[in-house]
LUMKE-869834 format. One record per residue (C-alpha): residue number from 0; x negated, y negated, z. Coordinates in steps of 0.1 Angstrom, whole numbers, plus 5000, padded with zeros to 4 digits. Example, Ala and Ser with C-alpha at 12.3 -4.5 7.8 and 13.67 -1.06 7.14 Angstrom:
<recs>
+-----+------+------+------+
|   i |    x |    y |    z |
+-----+------+------+------+
|   0 | 4877 | 5045 | 5078 |
|   1 | 4863 | 5011 | 5071 |
+-----+------+------+------+
</recs>
This chain:
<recs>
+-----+------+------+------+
|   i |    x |    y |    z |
+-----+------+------+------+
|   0 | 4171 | 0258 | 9361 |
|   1 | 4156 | 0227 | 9352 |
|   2 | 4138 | 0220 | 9324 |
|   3 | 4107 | 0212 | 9342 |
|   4 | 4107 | 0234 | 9378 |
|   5 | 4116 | 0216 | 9408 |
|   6 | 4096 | 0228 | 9436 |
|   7 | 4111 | 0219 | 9474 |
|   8 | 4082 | 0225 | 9503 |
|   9 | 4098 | 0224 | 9540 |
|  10 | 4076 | 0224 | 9572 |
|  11 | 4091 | 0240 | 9603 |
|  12 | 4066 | 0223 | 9625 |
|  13 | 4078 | 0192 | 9645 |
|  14 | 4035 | 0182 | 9652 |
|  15 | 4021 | 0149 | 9645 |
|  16 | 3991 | 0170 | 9632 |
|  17 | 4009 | 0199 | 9617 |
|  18 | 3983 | 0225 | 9600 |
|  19 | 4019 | 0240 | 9583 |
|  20 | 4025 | 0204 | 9569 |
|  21 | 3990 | 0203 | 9554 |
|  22 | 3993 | 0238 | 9538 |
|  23 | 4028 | 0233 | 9524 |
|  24 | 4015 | 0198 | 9506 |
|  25 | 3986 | 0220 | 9495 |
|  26 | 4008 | 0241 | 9481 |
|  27 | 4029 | 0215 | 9471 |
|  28 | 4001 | 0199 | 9452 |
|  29 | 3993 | 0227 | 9431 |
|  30 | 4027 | 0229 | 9418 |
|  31 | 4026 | 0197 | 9408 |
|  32 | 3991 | 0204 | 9390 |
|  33 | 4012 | 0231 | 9372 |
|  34 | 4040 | 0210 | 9358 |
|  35 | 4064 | 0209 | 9386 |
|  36 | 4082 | 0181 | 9399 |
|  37 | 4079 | 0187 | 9438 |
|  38 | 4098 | 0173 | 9474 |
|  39 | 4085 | 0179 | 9508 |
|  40 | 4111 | 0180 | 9533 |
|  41 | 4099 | 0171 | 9568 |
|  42 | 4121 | 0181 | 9591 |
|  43 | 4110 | 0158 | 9618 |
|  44 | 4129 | 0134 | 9594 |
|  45 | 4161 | 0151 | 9596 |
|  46 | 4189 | 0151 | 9620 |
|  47 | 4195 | 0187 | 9620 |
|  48 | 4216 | 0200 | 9653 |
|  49 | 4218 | 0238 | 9657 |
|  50 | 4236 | 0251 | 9634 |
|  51 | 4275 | 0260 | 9648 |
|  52 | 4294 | 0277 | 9622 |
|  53 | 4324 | 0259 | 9638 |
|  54 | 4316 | 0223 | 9632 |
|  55 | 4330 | 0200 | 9611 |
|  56 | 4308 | 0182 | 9584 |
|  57 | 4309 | 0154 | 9609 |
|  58 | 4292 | 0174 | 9637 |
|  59 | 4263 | 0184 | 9612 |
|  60 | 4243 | 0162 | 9614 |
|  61 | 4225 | 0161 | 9575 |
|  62 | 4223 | 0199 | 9570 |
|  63 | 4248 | 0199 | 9546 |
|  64 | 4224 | 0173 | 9525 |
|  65 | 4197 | 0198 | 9534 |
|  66 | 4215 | 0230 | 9516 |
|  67 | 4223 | 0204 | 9488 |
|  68 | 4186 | 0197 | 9481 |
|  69 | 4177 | 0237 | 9487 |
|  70 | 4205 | 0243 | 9456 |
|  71 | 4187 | 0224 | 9435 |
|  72 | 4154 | 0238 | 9435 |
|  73 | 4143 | 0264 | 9414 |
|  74 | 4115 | 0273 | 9440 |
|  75 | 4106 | 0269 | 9474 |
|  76 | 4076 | 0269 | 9497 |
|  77 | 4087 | 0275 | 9532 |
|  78 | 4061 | 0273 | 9556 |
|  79 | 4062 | 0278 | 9598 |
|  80 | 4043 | 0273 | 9625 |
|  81 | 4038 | 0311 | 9647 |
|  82 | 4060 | 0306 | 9678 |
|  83 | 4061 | 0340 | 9702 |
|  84 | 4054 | 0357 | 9672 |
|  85 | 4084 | 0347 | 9649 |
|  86 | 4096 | 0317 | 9629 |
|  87 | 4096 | 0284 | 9644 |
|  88 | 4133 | 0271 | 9654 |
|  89 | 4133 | 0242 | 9633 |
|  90 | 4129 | 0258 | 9602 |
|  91 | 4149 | 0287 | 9613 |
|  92 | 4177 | 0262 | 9619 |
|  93 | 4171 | 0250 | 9584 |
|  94 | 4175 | 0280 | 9570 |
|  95 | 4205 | 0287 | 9588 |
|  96 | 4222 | 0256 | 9566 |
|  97 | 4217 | 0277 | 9536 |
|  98 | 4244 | 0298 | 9529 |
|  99 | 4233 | 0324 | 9499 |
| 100 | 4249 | 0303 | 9474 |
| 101 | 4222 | 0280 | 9484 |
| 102 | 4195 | 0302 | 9477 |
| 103 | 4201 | 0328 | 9456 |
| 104 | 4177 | 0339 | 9430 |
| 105 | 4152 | 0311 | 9443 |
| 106 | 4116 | 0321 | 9439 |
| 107 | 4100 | 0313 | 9473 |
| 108 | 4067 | 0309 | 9483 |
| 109 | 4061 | 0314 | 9522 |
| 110 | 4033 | 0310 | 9546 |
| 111 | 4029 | 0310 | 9579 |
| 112 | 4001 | 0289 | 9605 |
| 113 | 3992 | 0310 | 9638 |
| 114 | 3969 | 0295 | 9665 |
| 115 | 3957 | 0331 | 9675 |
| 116 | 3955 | 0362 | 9653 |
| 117 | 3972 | 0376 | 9623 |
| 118 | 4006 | 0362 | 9615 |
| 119 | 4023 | 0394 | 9601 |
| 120 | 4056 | 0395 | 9623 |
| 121 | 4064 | 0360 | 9614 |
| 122 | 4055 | 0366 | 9577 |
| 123 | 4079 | 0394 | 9577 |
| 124 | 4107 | 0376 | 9594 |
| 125 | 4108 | 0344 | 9576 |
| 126 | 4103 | 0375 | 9544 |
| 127 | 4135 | 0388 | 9559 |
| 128 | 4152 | 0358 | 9562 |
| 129 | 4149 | 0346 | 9521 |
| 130 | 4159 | 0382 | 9513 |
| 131 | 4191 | 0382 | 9532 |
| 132 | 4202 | 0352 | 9515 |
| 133 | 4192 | 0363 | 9482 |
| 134 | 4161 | 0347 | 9476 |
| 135 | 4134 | 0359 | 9455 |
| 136 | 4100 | 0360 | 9480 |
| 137 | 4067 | 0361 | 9460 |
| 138 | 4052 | 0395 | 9472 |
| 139 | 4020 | 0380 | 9482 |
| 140 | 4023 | 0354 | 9513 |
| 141 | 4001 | 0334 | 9530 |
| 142 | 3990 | 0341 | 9568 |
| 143 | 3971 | 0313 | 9584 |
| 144 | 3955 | 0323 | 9615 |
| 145 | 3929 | 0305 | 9641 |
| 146 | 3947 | 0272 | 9630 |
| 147 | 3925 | 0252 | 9652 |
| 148 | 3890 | 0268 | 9629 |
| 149 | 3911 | 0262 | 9594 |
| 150 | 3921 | 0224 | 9598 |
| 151 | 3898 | 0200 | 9600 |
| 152 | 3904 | 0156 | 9593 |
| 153 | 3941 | 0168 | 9578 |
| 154 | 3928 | 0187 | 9556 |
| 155 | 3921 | 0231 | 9549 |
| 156 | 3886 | 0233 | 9562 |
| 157 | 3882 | 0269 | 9550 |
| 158 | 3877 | 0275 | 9508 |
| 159 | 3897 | 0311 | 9510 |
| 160 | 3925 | 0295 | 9528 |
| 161 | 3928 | 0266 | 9508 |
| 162 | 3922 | 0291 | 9475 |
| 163 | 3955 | 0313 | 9486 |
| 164 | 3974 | 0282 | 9493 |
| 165 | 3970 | 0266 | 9459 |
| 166 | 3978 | 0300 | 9447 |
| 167 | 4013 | 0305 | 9460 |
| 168 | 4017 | 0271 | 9448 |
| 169 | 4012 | 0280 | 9410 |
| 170 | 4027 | 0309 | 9418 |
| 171 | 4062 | 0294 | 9429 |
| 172 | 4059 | 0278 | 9392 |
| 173 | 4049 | 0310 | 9374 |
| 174 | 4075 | 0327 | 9388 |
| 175 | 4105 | 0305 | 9387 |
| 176 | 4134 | 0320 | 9375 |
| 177 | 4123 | 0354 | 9378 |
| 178 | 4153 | 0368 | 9387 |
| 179 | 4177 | 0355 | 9359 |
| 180 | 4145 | 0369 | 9337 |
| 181 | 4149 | 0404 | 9354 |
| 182 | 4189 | 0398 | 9344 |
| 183 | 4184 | 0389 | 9312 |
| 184 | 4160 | 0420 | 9303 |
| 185 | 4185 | 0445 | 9319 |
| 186 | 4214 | 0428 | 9295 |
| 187 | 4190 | 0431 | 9267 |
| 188 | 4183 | 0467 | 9277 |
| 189 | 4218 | 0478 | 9277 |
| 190 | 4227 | 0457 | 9242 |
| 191 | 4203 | 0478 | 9224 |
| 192 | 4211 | 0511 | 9241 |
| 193 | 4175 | 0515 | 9261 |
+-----+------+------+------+
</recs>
């Protein structure tokens, strides 16, 4: 871990006028006004084929950069767009880059942006998703819904969104290294016999 927390955001929405984009710089932002040192990877700004657990570094376009930069972090803030009710393919295709080594232990902050209702399936597979590699999720998400009444000008137009977005971001920083903590207090437990 770093000595000051290194906080990576990445957007799984491929829109000009992403609302996910604008929620994970939010998020970003208060991570930043919490001591971290932050990176927002934009994955329109990637060369990312699908993944293809059979080709070479060659044929992989910049995923293996991609992992890289996801090793470093002490936290993440993944954030998706709601499409058919699950995570959106480019971050799911970023994700599937990251090998656990990549990711585990991570504290990770997600959120997801849905242009109808409630966005609980796709908070519960991009949940599922950090899990299987390891990751540490923060238990409270963030589920965007009506994107087209919470954006306004680039920018959240409702307080209680923008309130639980800057939360997760202080929270990704509060929370970093959580799991070596957890490891370190079971070690200490069974040096002194509790």
């Amino acid at each position: 871990m770093h000595d000051t927390p290194h906080v990576i955001g990445i957007s799984g929405s491929l829109r000009d006028d992403s609302g996910t984009r604008i929620a994970v710089q939010r998020a970003l932002d208060a991570a930043v006004g919490d001591g971290a040192t932050i990176e927002h990877i934009d994955l329109r700004e990637w060369d990312l084929p699908l993944f293809d657990p059979d080709a070479g570094e060659a044929d992989s376009g910049e995923g293996p950069e991609l992992a890289a930069r996801v090793r470093e972090a002490d936290a993440l803030v993944l954030g998706t767009p709601v499409y058919h009710g699950t995570i959106a393919s480019p971050l799911k295709t970023a994700l599937d880059y990251c090998s656990i080594d990549d990711v585990e232990g991570t504290t990770v902050g997600i959120l997801a942006v849905a242009g109808g209702g409630f966005p609980t399936p796709t908070l519960q597979h991009l949940r599922a998703s950090v899990l299987e590699l390891k990751g540490w999720p923060l238990p409270q998400a963030v589920a965007i819904p009506e994107s087209w009444a919470a954006f306004e000008d680039g920018h959240i137009a409702d307080e209680d969104i923008a309130a639980r977005v800057e939360e997760l971001g202080s929270n990704v920083v509060a929370y970093t290294g959580v799991a070596d903590r957890r490891e370190e207090t079971e070690q200490s437990e069974l040096a002194t016999g509790d």
